[in-house]
C-alpha positions as CSV (number, residue, x, y, z in Angstrom):
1,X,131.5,69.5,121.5
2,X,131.6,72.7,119.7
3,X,135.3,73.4,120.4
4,X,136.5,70.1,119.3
5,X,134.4,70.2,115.9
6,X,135.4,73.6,115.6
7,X,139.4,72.1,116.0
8,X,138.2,69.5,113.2
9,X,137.9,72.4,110.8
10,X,140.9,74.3,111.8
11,X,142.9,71.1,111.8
12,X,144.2,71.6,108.4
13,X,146.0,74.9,109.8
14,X,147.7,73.0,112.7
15,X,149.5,70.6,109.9
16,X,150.4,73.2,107.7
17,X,152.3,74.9,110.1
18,X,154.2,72.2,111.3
19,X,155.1,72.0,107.8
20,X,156.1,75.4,107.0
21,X,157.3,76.1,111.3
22,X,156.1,80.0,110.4
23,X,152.9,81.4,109.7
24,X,153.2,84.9,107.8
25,X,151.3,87.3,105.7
26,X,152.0,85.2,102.5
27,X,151.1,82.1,104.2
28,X,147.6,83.7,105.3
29,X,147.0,85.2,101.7
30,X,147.5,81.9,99.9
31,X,145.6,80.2,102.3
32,X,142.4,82.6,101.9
33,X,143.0,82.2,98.0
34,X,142.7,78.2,98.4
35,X,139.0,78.9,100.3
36,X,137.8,81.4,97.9
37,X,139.3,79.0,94.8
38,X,136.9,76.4,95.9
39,X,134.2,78.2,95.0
40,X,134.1,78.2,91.5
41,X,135.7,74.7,91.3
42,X,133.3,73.2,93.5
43,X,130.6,75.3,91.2
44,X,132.2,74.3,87.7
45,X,132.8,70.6,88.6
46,X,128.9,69.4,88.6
47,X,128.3,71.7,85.4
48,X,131.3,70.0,83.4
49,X,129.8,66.4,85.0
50,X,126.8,67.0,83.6
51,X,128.1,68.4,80.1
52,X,130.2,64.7,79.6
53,X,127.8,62.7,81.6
54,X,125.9,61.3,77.7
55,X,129.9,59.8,76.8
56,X,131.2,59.0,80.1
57,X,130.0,57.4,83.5
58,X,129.1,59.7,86.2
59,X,131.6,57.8,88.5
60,X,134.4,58.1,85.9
61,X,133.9,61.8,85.4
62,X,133.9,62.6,88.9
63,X,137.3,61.0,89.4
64,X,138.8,62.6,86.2
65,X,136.8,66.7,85.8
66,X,137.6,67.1,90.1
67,X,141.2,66.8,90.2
68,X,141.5,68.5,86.9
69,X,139.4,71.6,88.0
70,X,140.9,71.6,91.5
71,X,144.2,71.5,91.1
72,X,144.0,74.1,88.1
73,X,142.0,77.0,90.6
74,X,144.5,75.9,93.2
75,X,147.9,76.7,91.9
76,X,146.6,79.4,89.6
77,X,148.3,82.2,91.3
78,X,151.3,80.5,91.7
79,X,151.4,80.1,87.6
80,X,150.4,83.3,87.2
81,X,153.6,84.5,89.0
82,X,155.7,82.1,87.8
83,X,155.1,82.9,84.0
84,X,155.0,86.6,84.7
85,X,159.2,85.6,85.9
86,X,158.1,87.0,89.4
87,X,161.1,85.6,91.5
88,X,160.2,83.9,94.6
89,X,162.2,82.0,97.2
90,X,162.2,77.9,96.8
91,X,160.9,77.3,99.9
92,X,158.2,79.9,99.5
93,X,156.7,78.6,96.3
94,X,156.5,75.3,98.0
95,X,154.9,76.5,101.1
96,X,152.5,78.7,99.5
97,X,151.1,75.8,97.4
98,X,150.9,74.2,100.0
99,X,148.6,76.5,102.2
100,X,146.3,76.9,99.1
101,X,145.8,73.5,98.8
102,X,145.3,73.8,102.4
103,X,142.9,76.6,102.5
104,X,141.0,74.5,99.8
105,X,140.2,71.8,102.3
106,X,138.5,73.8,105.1
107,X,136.2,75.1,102.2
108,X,135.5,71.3,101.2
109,X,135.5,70.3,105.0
110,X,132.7,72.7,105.4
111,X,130.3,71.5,103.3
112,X,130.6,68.2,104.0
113,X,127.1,67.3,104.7
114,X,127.5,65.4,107.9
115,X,127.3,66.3,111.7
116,X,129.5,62.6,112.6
117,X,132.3,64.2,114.1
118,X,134.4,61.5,113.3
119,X,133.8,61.7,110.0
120,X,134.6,65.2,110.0
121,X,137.6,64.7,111.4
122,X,138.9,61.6,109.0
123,X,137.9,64.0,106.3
124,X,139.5,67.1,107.4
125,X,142.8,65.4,108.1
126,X,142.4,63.1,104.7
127,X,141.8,66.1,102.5
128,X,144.2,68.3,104.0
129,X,147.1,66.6,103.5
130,X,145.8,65.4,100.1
131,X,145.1,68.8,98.6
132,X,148.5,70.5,100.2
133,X,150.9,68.0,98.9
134,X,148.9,67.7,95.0
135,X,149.4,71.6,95.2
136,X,152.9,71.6,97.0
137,X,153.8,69.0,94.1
138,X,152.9,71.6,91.3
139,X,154.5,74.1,93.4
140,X,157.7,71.8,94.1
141,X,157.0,71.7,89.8
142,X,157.3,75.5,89.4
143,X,160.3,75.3,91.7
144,X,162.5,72.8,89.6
145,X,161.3,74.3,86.1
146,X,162.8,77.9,87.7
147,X,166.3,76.2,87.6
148,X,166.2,74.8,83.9
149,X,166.2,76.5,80.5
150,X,163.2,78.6,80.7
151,X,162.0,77.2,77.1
152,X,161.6,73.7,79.2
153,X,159.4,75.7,81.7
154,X,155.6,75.1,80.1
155,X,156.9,71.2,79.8
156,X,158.0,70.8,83.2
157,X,155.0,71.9,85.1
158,X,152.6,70.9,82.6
159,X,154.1,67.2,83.9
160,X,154.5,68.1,87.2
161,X,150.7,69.2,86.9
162,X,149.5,66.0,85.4
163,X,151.4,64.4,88.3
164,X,149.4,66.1,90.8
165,X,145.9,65.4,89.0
166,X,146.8,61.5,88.8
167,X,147.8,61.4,92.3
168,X,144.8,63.5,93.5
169,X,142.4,60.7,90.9
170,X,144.2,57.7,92.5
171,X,143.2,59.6,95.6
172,X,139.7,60.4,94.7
173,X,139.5,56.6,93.1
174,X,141.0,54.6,96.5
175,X,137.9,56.8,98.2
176,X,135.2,55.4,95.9
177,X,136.4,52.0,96.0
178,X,137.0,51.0,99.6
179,X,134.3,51.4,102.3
180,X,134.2,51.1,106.1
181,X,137.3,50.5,107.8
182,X,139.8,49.5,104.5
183,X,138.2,53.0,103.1
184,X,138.9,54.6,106.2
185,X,142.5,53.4,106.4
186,X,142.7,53.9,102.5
187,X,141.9,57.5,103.0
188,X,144.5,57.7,106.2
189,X,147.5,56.2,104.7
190,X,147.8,57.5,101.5
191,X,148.0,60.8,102.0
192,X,150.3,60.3,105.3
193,X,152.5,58.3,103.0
194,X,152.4,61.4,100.4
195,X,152.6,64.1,103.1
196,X,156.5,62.3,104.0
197,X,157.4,61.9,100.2
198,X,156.9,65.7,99.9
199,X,158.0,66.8,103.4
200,X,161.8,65.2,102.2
201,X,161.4,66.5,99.0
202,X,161.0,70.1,101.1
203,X,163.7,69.5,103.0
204,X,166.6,68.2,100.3
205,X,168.1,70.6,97.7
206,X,167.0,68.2,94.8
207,X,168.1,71.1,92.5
208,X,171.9,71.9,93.5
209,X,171.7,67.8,94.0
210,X,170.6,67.0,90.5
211,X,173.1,70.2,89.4
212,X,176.1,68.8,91.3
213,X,175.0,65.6,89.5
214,X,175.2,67.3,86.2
215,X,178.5,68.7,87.0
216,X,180.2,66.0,88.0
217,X,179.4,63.7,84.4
């Protein structure tokens, strides 16, 4: 019983490297900076709830401070090194997000207050693939503004980020909405559906596609 609810938490790790197919000392990095990130978030989120709760509905303000907060601590670093013009591979900004979205989850995994072990393990593999791919979008963000006038660059993640924090509320929203088995399968098959959208977005050039586009009108 122990060593499968011990495989719940590291279940997250076991997608994120068929994702990737390599597991290196960046990987591990970004995916301890995605556990320690959830602390403040996790910290900040209940004290910003609390500071709107007199003009909006608890419910509301869940759905709309969590995915703002979390997705900010997330992809921090990968800002930070972006604006700073530290060059990084394509692939490796994409990856990276990803494993701090990733290392995010086991921190959120473990302290779900539960000792189902099913539960655990809808959660774990709900949650994982949500928070990779909402980070992997900013990162797949950070990666397309890299290839366009760098005066468009704050613009293009800045949308690229709202992207992620409306997919991650629709998300959080589908999971307040739907109980028992539609909630269950609500919290399966979005994120699967997401996961595929960004694993062909991780495996198709979009940028010398959209450039060839350019090219050829």
């Amino acid at each position: 019983m122990d060593l499968v609810l011990a495989a719940a938490y590291l279940l997250p790790f076991i997608f994120l490297a068929a994702f990737i197919g390599r597991i290196d000392t960046r990987f591990v990095l970004f995916v301890l900076w995605g556990c320690v990130a959830a602390i403040p978030a996790l910290l900040l989120e209940p004290v910003l709830a609390s500071a709107f709760q007199s003009d909006i509905p608890t419910a509301i303000a869940s759905i709309t401070i969590s995915p703002l907060v979390e997705e900010f601590f997330k992809a921090l670093p990968l800002l930070i090194l972006a604006l700073a013009g530290i060059y990084q591979k394509d692939r490796e900004i994409f990856f990276c997000a990803m494993a701090s979205g990733v290392g995010f989850a086991v921190v959120e995994t473990g302290l779900l207050a539960s000792t189902d072990l099913f539960e655990i393990l809808i959660h774990s593999f709900s949650t994982t693939l949500m928070h990779g791919c909402t980070c992997g979008i900013i990162g797949y963000g950070i990666v397309i503004a890299d290839h366009f006038d760098r005066r468009a660059f704050a613009a293009l993640v800045f949308g690229f980020f709202t992207l992620a924090v409306t997919v991650h509320a629709i998300y959080n929203t589908l999971g307040t909405t739907f109980f028992g088995v539609p909630g269950i399968c609500t919290d399966l098959i979005f994120p699967v559906l997401l996961f595929f959208m960004l694993l062909a977005c991780y495996h198709i050039d979009l940028v010398a596609l959209l450039t060839h586009r350019a090219a050829e009108n």
